[in-house]
C-alpha positions as CSV (number, residue, x, y, z in Angstrom):
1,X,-10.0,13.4,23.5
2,X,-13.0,13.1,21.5
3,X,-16.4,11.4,22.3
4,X,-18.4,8.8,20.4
5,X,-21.6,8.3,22.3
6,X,-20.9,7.7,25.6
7,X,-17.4,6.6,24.5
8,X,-14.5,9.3,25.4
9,X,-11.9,8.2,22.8
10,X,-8.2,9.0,23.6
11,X,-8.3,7.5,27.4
12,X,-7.7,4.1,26.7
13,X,-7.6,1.2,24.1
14,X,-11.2,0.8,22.7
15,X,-12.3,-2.2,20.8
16,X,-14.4,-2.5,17.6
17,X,-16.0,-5.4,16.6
18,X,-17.4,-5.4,13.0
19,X,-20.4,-7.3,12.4
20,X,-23.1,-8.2,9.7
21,X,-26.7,-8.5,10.3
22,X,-26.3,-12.3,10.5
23,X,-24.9,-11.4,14.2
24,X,-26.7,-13.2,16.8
25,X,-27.6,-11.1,19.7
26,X,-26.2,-13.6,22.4
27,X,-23.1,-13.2,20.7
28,X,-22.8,-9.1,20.8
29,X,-23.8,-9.3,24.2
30,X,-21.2,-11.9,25.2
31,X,-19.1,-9.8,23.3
32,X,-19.8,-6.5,25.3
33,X,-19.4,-7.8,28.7
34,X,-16.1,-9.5,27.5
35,X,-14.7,-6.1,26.5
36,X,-16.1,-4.9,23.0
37,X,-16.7,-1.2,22.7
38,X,-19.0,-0.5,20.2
39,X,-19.5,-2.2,16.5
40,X,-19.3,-1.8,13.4
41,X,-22.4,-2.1,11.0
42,X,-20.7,-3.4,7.7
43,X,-23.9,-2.5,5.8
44,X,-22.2,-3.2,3.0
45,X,-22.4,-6.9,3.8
46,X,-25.6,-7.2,4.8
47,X,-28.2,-9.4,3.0
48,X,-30.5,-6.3,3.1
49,X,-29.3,-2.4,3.3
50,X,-32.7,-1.5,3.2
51,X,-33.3,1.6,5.7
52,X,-35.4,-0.3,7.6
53,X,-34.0,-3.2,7.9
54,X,-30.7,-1.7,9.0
55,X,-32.7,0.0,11.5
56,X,-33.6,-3.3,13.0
57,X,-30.1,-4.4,13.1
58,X,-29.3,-2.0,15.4
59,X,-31.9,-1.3,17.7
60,X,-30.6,-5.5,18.4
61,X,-27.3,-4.3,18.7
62,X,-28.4,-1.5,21.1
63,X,-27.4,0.0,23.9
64,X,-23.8,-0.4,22.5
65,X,-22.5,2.6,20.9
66,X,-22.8,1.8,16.5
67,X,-20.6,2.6,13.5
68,X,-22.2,2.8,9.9
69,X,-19.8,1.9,7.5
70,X,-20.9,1.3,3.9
71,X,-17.2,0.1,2.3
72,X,-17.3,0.5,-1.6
73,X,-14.9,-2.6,-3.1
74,X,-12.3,-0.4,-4.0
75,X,-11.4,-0.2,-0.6
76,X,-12.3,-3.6,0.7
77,X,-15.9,-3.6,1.1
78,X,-19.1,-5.1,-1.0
79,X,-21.1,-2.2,-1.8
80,X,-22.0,-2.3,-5.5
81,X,-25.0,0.7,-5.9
82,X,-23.6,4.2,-7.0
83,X,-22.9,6.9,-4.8
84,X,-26.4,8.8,-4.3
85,X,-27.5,6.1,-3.6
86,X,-25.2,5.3,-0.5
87,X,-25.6,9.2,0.4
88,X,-29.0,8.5,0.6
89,X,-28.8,5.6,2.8
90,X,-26.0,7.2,4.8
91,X,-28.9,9.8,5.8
92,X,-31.4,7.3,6.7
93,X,-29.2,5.6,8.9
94,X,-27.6,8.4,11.4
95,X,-30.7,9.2,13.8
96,X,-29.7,5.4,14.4
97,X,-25.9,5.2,15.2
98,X,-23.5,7.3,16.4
99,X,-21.0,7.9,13.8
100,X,-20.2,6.8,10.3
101,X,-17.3,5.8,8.3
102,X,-16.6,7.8,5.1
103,X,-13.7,6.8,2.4
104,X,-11.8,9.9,2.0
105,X,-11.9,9.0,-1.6
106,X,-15.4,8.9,-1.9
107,X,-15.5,12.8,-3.4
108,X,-18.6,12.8,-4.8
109,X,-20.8,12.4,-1.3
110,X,-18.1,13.2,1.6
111,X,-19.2,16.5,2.1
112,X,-22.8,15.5,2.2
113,X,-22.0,13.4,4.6
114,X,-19.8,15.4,6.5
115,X,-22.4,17.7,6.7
116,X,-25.1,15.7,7.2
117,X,-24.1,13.4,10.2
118,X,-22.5,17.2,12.2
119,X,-26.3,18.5,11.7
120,X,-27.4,15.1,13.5
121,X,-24.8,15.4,16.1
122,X,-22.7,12.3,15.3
123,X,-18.9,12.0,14.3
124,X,-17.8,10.9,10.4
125,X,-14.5,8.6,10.3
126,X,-13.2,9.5,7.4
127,X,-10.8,6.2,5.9
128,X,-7.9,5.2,3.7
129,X,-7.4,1.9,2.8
130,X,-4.3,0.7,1.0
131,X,-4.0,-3.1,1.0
132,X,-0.4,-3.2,-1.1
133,X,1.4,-0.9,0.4
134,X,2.0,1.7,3.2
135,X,2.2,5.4,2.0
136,X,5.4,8.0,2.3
137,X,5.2,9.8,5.4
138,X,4.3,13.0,3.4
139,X,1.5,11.6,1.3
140,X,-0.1,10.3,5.2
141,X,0.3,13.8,6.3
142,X,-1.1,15.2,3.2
143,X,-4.3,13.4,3.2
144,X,-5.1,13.7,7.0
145,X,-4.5,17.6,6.2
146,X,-7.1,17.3,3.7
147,X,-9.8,15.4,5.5
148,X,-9.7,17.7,8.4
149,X,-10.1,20.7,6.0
150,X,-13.0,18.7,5.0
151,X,-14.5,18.8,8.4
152,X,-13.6,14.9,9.2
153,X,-13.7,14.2,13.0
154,X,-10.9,11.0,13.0
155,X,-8.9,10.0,10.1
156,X,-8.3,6.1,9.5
157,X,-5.7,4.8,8.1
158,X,-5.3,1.1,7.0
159,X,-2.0,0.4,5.1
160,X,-0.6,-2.8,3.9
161,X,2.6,-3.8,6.0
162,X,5.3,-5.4,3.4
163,X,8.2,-5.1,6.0
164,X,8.7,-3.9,9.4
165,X,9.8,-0.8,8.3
166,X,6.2,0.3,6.8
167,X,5.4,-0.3,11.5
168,X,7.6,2.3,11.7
169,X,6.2,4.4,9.4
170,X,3.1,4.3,10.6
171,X,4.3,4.2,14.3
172,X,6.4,7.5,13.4
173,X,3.3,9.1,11.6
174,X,0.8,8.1,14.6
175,X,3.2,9.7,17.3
176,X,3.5,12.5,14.8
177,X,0.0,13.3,14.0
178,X,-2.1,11.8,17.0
179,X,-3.7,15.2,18.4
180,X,-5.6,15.8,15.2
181,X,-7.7,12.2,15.9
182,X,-6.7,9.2,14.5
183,X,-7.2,5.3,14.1
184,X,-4.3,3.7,12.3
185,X,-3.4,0.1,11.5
186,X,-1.2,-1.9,9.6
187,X,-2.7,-4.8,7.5
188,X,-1.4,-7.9,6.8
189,X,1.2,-10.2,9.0
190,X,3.9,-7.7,9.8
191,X,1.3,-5.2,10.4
192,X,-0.6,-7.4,13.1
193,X,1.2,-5.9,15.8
194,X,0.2,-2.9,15.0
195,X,-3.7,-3.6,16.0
196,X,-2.3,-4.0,19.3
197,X,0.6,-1.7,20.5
198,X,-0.5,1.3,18.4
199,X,-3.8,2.1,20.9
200,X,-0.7,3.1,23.2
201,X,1.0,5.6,20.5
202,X,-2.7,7.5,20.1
203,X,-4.5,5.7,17.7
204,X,-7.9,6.2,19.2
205,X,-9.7,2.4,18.0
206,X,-8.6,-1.1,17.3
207,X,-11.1,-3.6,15.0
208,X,-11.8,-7.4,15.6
209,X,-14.8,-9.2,14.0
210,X,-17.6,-11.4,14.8
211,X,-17.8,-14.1,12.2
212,X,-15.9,-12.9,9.0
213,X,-12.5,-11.3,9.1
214,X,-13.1,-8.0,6.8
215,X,-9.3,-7.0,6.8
216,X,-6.0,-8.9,6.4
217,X,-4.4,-9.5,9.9
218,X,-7.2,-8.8,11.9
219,X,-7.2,-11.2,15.2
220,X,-10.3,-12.5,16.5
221,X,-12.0,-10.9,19.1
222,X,-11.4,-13.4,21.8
223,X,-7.4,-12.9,20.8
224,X,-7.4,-9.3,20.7
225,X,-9.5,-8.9,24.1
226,X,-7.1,-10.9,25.1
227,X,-3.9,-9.3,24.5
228,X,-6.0,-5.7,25.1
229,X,-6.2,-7.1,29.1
230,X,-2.4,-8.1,29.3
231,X,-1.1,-5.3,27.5
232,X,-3.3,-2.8,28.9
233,X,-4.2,-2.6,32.9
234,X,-7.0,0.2,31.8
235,X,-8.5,-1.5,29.3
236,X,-11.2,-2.9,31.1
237,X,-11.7,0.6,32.8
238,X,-15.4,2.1,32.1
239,X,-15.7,5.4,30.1
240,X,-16.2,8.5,32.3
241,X,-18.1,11.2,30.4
242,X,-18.4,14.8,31.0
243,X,-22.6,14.9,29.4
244,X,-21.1,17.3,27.0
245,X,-20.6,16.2,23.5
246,X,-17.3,17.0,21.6
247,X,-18.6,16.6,17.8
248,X,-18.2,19.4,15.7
249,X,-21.5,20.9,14.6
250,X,-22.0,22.5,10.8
């Protein structure tokens, strides 16, 4: 188990919700007391990424527990500035969420970041994203090996689904790997399943959205809470922390 916030990952199925700023505040709420975890800041997609204005976004967005991502487009996201720049912002932004989300590609500032957010006490998600295909089960393997040399707390992976064999691949690398802390989903329509059922092989998050899908496959959030409550009895079930954070320090 590992904690984000007051969240103790690795108990049950928790639900992220990926947001912009344009979120309206009614709707987080009615999305909290309907089953949403925490959410993802796609800063990336905001109108503004100024410090500040981030910093607004989620003191509205408070008390739920906040992810920083800042997706380059290589990987599925809008963020167009170069990579100091995005360290920088990175830095701004950690006193005000409680972990971020780091491409394991993104050489250049990962171990700033890495750094960084274990000095402030908060937990770095370091992602894949392939959106053609999914990955041998030795090149998964290899890379989550890597990040965690890196220092990376959980390791995403988000692989295109062609057939129903790449589920199994990822199923069978899950299972395989799940005590070193990952979130892993399948994109696309065979890989829909996978946001679902995989919670229960030890991937440690699932994602929805509020108003904008930002993967392929991804159901909405009414869907996915909804499947979450038949699949899942404990679902529902409210985190009980120990105090005592789990984040690595630096």
């Amino acid at each position: 188990m590992i904690q984000l916030g007051p969240l103790t990952l690795g108990t049950r199925p928790h639900l992220v919700a990926a947001v912009s700023d344009d979120v309206a505040e009614r709707d987080a709420e009615s999305a909290v007391a309907a089953g949403v975890d925490l959410f993802e800041l796609r800063i990336d997609q905001f109108s503004s990424a100024a410090p500040d204005d981030v910093r607004q976004v989620s003191q509205r967005l408070r008390p739920a527990p906040l992810l920083a991502t800042i997706r380059v487009a290589a990987e599925g996201g809008a963020w167009a500035r170069d990579e100091q720049a995005r360290l920088a912002l990175f830095t701004a932004i950690l006193p005000h969420v409680d972990a971020v989300d780091v491409e394991l590609s993104a050489k250049e500032i990962l171990p700033e970041v890495v750094e960084a957010a274990h000095a402030a006490g908060r937990l770095v998600i370091g992602s894949y994203h392939n959106f053609e295909a999914t990955p041998i089960p030795e090149k998964l393997a290899g890379f989550t090996n890597d990040a965690k040399l890196l220092g990376v707390d959980i390791v995403k992976v988000a692989a295109y689904c062609n057939t129903q064999v790449d589920v199994q691949t990822l199923a069978r690398f899950t299972v395989e790997h799940a005590a070193k802390h990952l979130i892993t989903i399948g994109m696309g329509p065979h890989g829909m399943l996978t946001r679902l059922f995989f919670p229960a092989l030890g991937s440690l998050l699932t994602y929805t959205y509020l108003g904008a899908a930002t993967a392929p496959g991804q159901l909405t959030c009414s869907q996915t809470i909804q499947y979450l409550t038949d699949f899942y009895p404990d679902f529902r079930q409210e985190d009980v922390s120990s105090g005592e954070s789990q984040t690595p320090t630096v």
